[in-house]
N, C-alpha and C positions, 0 to 999 in steps of 0.2 A: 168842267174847269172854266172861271172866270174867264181865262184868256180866249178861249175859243168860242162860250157866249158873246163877247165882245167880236170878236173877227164874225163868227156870222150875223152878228145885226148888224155890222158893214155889206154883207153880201146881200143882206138879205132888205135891207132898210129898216130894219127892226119888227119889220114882223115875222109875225106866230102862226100865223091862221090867215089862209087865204079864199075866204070865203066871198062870196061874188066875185072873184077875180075868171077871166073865163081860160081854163086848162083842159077841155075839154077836147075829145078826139076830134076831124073834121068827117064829116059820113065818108069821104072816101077811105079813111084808116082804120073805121070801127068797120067798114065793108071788108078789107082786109084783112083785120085779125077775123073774123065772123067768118071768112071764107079758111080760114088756119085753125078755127075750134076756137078758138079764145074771145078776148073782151079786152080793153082796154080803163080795166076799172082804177080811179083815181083815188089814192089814201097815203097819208105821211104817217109817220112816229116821230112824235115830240122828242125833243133835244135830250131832255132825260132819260125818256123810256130809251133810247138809241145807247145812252153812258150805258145803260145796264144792262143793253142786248149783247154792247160789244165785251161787255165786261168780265169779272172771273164768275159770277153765278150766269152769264148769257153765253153766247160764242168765244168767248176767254180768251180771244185774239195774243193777247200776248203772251198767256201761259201756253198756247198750244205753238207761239213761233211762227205765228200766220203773219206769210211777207205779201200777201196778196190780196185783194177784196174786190169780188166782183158784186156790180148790184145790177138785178135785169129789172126793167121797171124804173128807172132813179127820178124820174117826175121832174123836179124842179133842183135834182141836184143834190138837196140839202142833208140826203142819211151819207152820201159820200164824199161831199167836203165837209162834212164834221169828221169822219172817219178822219177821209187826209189830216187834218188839225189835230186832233185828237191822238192822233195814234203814228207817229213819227215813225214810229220802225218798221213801217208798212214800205213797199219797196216802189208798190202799184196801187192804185185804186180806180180803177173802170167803170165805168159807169154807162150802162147802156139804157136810151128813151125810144120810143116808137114815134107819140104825138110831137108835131114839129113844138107848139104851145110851151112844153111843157122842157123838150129839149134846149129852145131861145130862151126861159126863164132862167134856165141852169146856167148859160153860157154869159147872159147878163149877170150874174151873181157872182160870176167866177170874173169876170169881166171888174167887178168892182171893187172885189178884194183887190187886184192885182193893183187895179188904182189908187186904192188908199193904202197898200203897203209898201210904200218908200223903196221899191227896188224889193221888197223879201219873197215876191211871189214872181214868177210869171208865167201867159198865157200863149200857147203858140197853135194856132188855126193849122189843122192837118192836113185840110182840102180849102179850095178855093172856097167850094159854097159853105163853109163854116158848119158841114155837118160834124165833125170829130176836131175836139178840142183837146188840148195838153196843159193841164195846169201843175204847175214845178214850184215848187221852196227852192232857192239860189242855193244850199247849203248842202246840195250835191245827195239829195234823193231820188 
């Protein structure tokens, strides 16, 4: 939907592709996951492909009545504030990051919507050190 391409090139400054940008683990994190079996490997889904994962031939969030969306992995944010936007009758959308990089990306984007939307969003810090964040639509979601 136009509306919501619009609100994420507010979050996002209009980019698509964040190639050279550094989102990268710092060795003590990829030491971390490497010590838990894992990897901390970095990949998005375009705005698109994301309409058609959430949609009725993908996850069909709304035919199934899904009030809730978790994403482990959310990188910089962007497949769960699309969701949030996109998908109103979501009740929740969570989002969990590992790499700090990747989680400040997120919180600056959410950061910026809340800015240019005239009062329709807001953002509330859950901890001091700004690890877990609350982003809310005013209109009682």
């Amino acid at each position: 939907p136009s509306e919501v391409a619009d609100l994420l090139d507010i979050a996002y400054e209009g980019r698509q592709a964040w190639i050279g940008v550094p989102l990268a683990a710092t060795p003590a994190e990829d030491a971390r996951a490497a010590r838990s079996g894992t990897t901390l490997t970095y990949g998005e889904v375009h705005q698109d492909g994301l309409t058609k994962l959430l949609g009725p031939k993908g996850l069909d969030l709304v035919g199934r009545g899904s009030r809730r969306l978790l994403e482990l992995g959310s990188g910089r944010g962007r497949l769960a504030l699309q969701a949030f936007l996109q998908l109103p009758h979501l009740r929740s959308v969570l989002a969990v990051e590992l790499v700090a990089t990747r989680h400040c990306a997120a919180a600056v984007a959410a950061r910026r919507l809340v800015e240019a939307s005239d009062g329709r969003f807001s953002l509330q810090a859950a901890l001091p050190t700004n690890d877990a964040a609350t982003l809310g639509e005013k209109r009682g979601r």
